[in-house]
FIFIFI-30716 format. One record per residue (C-alpha): residue in one letter; x, y, z. Coordinates in pm, whole numbers, padded with zeros to 5 digits, always signed. Layout:
aXYZ...
This chain:
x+00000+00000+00000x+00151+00327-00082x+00210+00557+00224x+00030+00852+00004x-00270+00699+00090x-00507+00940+00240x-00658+00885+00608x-01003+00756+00629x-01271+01014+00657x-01480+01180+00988x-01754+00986+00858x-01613+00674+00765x-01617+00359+01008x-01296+00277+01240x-01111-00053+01156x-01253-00161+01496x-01643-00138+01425x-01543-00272+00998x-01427-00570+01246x-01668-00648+01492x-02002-00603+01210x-01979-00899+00944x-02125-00820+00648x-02456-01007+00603x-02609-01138+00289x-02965-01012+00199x-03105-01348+00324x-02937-01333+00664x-03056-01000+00745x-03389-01123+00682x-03397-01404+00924x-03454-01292+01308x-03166-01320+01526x-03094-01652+01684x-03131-01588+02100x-02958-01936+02270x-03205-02133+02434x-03303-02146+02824x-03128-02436+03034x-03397-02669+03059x-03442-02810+03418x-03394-03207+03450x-03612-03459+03473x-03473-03606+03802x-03570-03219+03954x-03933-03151+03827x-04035-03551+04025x-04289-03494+04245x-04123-03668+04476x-03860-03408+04481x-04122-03107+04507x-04283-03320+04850x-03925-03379+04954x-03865-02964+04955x-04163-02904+05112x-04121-03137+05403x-03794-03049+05448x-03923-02644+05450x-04196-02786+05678x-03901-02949+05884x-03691-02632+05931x-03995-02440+06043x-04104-02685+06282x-03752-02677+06414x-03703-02312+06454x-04096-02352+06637x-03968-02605+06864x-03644-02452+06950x-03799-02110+06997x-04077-02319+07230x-03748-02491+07461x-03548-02189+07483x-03903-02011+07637x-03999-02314+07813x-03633-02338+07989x-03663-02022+08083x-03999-02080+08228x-03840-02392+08389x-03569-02175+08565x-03771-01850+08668x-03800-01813+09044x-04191-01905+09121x-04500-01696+09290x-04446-01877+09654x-04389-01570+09899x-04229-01889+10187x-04166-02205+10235x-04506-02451+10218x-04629-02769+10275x-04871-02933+10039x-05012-03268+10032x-05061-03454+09710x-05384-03724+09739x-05324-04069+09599x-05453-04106+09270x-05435-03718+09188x-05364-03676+08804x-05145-03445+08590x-05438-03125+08559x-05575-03234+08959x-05201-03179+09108x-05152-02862+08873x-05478-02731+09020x-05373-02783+09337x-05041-02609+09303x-05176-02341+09148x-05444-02292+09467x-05193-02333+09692x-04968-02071+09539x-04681-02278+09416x-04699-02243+09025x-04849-01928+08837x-05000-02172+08550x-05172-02501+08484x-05128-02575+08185x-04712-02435+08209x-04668-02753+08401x-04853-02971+08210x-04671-02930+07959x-04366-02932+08107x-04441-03239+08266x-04516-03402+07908x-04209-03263+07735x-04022-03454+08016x-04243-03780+08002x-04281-03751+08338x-04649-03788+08374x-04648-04131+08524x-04353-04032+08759x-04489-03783+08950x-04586-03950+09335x-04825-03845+09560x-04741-03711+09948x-04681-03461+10184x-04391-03201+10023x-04193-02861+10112x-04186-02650+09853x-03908-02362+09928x-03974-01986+09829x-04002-01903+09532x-03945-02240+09410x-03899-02349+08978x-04153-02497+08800x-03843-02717+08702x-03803-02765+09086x-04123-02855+09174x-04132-03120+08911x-03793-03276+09028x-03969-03256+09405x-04252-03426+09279x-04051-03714+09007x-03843-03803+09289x-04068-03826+09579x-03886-03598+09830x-04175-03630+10090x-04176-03435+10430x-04062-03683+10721x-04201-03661+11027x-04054-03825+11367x-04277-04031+11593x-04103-04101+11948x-04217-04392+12154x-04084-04318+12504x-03930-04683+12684x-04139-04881+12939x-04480-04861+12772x-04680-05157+12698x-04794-05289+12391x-05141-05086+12466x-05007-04795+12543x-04775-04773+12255x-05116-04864+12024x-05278-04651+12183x-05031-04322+12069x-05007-04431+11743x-05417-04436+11713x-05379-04062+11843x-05121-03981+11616x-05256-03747+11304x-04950-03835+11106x-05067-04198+11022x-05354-04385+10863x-05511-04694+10918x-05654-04909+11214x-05426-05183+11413x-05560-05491+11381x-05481-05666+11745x-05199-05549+11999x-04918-05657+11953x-04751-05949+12174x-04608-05769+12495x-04229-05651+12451x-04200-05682+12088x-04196-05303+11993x-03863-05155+11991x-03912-04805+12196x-03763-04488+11968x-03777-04212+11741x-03906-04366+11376x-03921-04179+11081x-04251-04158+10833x-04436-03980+10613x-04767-03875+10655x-05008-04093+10572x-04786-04430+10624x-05001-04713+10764x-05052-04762+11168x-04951-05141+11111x-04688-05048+10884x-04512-04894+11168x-04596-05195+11394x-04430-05398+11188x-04137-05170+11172x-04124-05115+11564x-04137-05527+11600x-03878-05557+11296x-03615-05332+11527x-03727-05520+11828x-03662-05860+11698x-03315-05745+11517x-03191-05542+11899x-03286-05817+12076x-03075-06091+11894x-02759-05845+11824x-02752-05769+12231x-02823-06184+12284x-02531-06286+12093x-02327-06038+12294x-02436-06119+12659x-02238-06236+12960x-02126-06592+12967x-02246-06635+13282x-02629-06500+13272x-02878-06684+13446x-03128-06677+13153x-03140-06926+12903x-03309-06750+12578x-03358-06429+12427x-03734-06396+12558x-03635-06435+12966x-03370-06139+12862x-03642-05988+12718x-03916-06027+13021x-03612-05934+13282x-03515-05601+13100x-03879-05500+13045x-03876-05523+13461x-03535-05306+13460x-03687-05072+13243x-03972-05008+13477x-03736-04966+13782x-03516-04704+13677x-03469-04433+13419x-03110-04373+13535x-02872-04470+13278x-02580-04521+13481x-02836-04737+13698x-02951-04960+13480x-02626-05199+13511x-02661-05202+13916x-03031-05278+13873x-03001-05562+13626x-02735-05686+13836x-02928-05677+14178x-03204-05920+13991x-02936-06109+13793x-02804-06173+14132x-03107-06249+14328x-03201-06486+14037x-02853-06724+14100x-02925-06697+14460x-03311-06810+14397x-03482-06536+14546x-03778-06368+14440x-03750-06036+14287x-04013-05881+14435x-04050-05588+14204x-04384-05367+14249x-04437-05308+13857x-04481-05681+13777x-04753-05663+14067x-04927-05387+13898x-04898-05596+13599x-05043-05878+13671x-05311-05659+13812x-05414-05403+13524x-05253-05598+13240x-05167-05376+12970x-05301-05054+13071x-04962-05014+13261x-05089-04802+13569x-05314-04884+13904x-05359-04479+13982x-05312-04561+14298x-05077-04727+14592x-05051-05031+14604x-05215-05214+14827x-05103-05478+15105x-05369-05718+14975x-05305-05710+14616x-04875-05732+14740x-05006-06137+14828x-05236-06116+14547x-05127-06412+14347x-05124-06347+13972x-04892-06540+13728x-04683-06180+13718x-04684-06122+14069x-04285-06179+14135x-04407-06119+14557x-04533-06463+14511x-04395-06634+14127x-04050-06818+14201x-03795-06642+13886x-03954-06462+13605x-04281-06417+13543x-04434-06581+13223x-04359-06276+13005x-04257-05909+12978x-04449-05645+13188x-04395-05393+12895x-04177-05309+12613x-03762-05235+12697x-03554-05010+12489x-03207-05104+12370x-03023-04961+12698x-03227-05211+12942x-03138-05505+12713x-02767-05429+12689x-02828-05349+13076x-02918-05717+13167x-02686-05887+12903x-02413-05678+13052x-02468-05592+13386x-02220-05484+13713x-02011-05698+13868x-02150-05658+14212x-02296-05862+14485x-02559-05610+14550x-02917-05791+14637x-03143-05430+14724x-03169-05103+14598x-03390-04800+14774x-03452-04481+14651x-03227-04224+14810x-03517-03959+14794x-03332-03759+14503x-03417-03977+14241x-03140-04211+14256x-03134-04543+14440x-02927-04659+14748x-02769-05015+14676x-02658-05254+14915x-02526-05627+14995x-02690-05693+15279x-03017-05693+15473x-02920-05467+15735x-02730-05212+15531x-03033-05212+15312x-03265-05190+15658x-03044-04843+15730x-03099-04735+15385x-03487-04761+15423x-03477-04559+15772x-03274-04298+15620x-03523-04207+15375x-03794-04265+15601x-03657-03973+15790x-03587-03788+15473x-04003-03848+15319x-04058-03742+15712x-03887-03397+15704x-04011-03331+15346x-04372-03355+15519x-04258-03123+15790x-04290-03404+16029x-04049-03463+16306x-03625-03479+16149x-03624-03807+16304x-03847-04036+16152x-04140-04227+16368x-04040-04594+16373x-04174-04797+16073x-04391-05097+16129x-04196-05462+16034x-04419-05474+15730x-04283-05139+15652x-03927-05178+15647x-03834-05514+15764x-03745-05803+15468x-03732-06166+15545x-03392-06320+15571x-03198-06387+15274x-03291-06750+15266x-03649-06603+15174x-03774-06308+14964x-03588-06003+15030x-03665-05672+15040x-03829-05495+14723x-03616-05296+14508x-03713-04867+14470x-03968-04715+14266x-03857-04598+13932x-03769-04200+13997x-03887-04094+13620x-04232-04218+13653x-04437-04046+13899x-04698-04349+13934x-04912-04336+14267x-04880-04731+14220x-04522-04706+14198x-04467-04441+14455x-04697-04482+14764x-04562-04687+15013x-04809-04624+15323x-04951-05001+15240x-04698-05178+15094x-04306-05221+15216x-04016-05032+15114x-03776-05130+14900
């Protein structure tokens, strides 16, 4: 190309645009321009399985969010401190459902909402878990806590006491009085087969249930303290143990007596002399009611009765009422002494001695003693044989002291009967 060649005109198109427009025959200008086709979805993604899939899975997700949303409010319903103002008992009946024990907490101002601890309760699958009883709900206590309270059965206990040296009638009798328990007692139980102490229940627990439970103890004391007694005992089972500490028990409340008493009848008992203690004369005389209400009298000392150990030879036939675990170990274990009397010393302890005539001086001494307590002369009037004076040792000897714990006119009054 020559280089005289003369530029290309304002007008005329740049190399560029000659470039990017092809020239086009007649034909082809006619035709309308070719657009490329849409991508065509595939089969496998139009199935209508596929479209259901989507929409449960969309379904799903909102479900999920629902749910999670519901949990996160619940929990925090769970974990907010509740309407109680203080502490509260409540007692759930037996055979209260799921909406009858919401009710109740709601009444009794423990939750805000039924139907918030239904359904708490059925998110949990507790519903069959929850128990019914007496329970303590704290201030301001969780729904969350209350359930766990409730699943686990963390019932109130409550302490009955059943003092030593009552009979089986007595005992029944308490436990009838007692609000804490349910039920009837069927028959009283056999005399010194209840284990005297402090058992825990809940409310509502059956009367024989805890008969059961005091003879269960009884029976399981009573063996432990057997194999552990004194070679040398003059008793050959369990039950004359058992009938010789119910006696101790009724003697003395002293603990650092008991020993010296057991050992005073242990010792009389090798020596065969009567024991002549005044509870198994009451005994034999009211039975199981436990008390004359009044002194004995000189008539009902020679009264015989299978109990009456004024006039029975060893024990009597059975125990006078039921002995706690300290007058069994008493008996199994008691002092080495040689002591054959006890008296009470007029300060609710007892006076022991060996022999008649210490025992004789021990007598006059609180003779004097009751005497100046009634303002009476300091030296006491002389007592009458009956009154102080014991057989010789050959025979019975003098009867042991009153217990000092239990104010019993029988027990006490000695204007009839001899002293001890």
């Amino acid at each position: 190309m020559s280089s005289n060649a003369m530029p290309p005109g304002p007008g005329a198109p740049s190399s560029a645009e000659t470039k990017r427009i092809a020239p086009r025959s007649p034909r082809a200008a006619l035709e309308p321009e070719r657009v490329p086709a849409p991508v065509r979805r595939s089969a496998r993604a139009r199935h209508p399985l596929v479209v259901v899939g989507n929409a449960i899975f969309t379904f799903l997700v909102l479900v999920a969010v629902v749910v999670g949303g519901a949990v996160w409010i619940g929990k925090q319903r769970l974990d907010d401190p509740g309407p109680l103002a203080e502490d509260k008992s409540v007692l759930i009946p037996r055979g209260a459902g799921i909406r009858d024990i919401a009710d109740q907490l709601v009444r009794e101002g423990v939750i805000d909402h039924p139907w918030t601890f239904v359904g708490a309760v059925v998110f949990r699958k507790a519903r069959e878990d929850l128990k019914s009883g007496e329970y303590l709900f704290q201030k301001q206590a969780s729904l969350g806590d209350v359930i766990d309270t409730l699943v686990e059965g963390r019932v109130v206990q409550h302490t009955i006491t059943v003092p030593e040296g009552l009979t089986s009638e007595q005992i029944v009798q308490r436990l009838l009085e007692s609000d804490l328990l349910s039920g009837n007692i069927r028959e009283i139980p056999r005399e010194g087969s209840l284990l005297p102490e402090t058992y825990k229940v809940v409310r509502g627990t059956p009367r024989d249930q805890v008969i059961q439970r005091m003879q269960q103890a009884q029976r399981r004391v009573l063996q432990e303290v057997w194999d552990h007694r004194m070679a040398d005992l003059p008793l050959r089972t369990p039950e004359q143990l058992l009938t010789l500490a119910s006696i101790v028990e009724k003697e003395t409340g002293k603990p650092e007596e008991r020993t010296r008493v057991a050992a005073v009848f242990v010792n009389r008992l090798k020596q065969r002399m009567r024991l002549q203690s005044d509870p198994t004369i009451i005994y034999g005389l009211v039975g199981g009611k436990g008390t004359l209400g009044r002194p004995i009298m000189r008539s009902e000392i020679e009264q015989p009765t299978p109990y009456n150990t004024y006039v029975i030879d060893g024990l009597p036939p059975g125990p006078i009422a039921n002995p706690g675990r300290a007058a069994l170990e008493a008996v199994a274990n008691p002092a080495r002494t040689k002591e054959l009397f006890f008296v009470a010393d007029g300060t609710g302890g007892h006076t022991f001695s060996e022999s008649l005539d210490q025992h004789q001086r021990a007598v006059t001494k609180l003779r004097a003693l009751e005497a100046a307590q009634r303002g009476e002369a300091a030296a006491a009037p002389p007592a009458s044989p009956a009154a102080v004076a014991a057989p010789a040792p050959a025979g019975p000897a003098a009867r042991p002291a009153p217990p000092p714990r239990r104010p019993d006119p029988a027990a006490t009054g000695r204007t009839q009967a001899p002293a001890r």
